[in-house]
N, C-alpha and C positions, 0 to 999 in steps of 0.2 A: 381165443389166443392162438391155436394152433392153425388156425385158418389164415391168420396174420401172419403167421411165421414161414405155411406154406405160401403163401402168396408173393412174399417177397422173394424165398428161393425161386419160385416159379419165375418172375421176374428179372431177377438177377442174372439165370441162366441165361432166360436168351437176351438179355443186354449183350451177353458176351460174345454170343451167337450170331449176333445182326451185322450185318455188312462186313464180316469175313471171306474175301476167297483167294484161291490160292495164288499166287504167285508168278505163274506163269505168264508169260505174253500173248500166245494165240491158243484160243480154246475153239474148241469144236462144240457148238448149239446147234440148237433149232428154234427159230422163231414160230412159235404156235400161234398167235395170235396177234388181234391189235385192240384195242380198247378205244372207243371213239368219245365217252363220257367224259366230261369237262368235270370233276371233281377231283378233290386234293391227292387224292391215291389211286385213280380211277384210268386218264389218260396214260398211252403209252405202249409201246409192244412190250406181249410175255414172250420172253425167254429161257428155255430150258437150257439149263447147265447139269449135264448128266443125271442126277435126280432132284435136283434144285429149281426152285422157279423164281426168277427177279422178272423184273420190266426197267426200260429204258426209255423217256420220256422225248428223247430225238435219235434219229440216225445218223452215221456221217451221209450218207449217201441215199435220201429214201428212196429214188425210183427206181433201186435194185433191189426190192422189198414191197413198195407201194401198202395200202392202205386196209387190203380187204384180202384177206390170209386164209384159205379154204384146206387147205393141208401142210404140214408144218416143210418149213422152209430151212434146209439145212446151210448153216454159215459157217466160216471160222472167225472169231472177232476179236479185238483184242481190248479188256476189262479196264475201264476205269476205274473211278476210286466211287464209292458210296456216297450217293449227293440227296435221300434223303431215306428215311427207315421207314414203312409201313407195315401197316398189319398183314400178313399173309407174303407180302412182296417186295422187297427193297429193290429202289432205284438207281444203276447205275449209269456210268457217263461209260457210252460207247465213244471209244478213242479208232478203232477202223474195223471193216465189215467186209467180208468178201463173202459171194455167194459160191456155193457148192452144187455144180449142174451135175 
């Protein structure tokens, strides 16, 4: 029972937790990565947001980014809304992307 009980708080929390962020219009990231896997949570670039990590499953602009990511790539971009929750990494809808030389 208590395993039930902790389970749902467990739960619960990050429901509340998932596809929250803040506010603002342009954020400062870094694209780390790109995911080339065709599975449901799999495709997409990761994006670090200060100590957070989502992925976004298109860019507006990808040949200022491209495909194959060897050191992370600093952008300012500005956050969509949460278009879908996975484990480890929610998805959002990049709305614009500037690189950072």
């Amino acid at each position: 029972m208590k395993l039930k009980i902790f389970l749902l708080l467990l739960f619960t929390a990050f429901m509340f937790n998932s596809c929250e962020k803040e506010e603002s219009s342009q954020l400062n990231a870094e694209i780390i990565g790109f995911n080339s896997y065709k599975c449901g949570c799999c495709w997409g670039w990761i994006i670090k947001l200060e100590n957070e990590i989502i992925k976004a499953d298109k860019l507006p602009d990808v040949e200022k980014i491209g495909y194959e990511i060897s050191t992370p790539i600093p952008v300012i971009l500005e956050l969509g809304e949460c278009k879908r929750e996975c484990p480890g990494y929610d998805y959002y809808d990049i709305i614009s992307l500037k690189r950072i030389n």
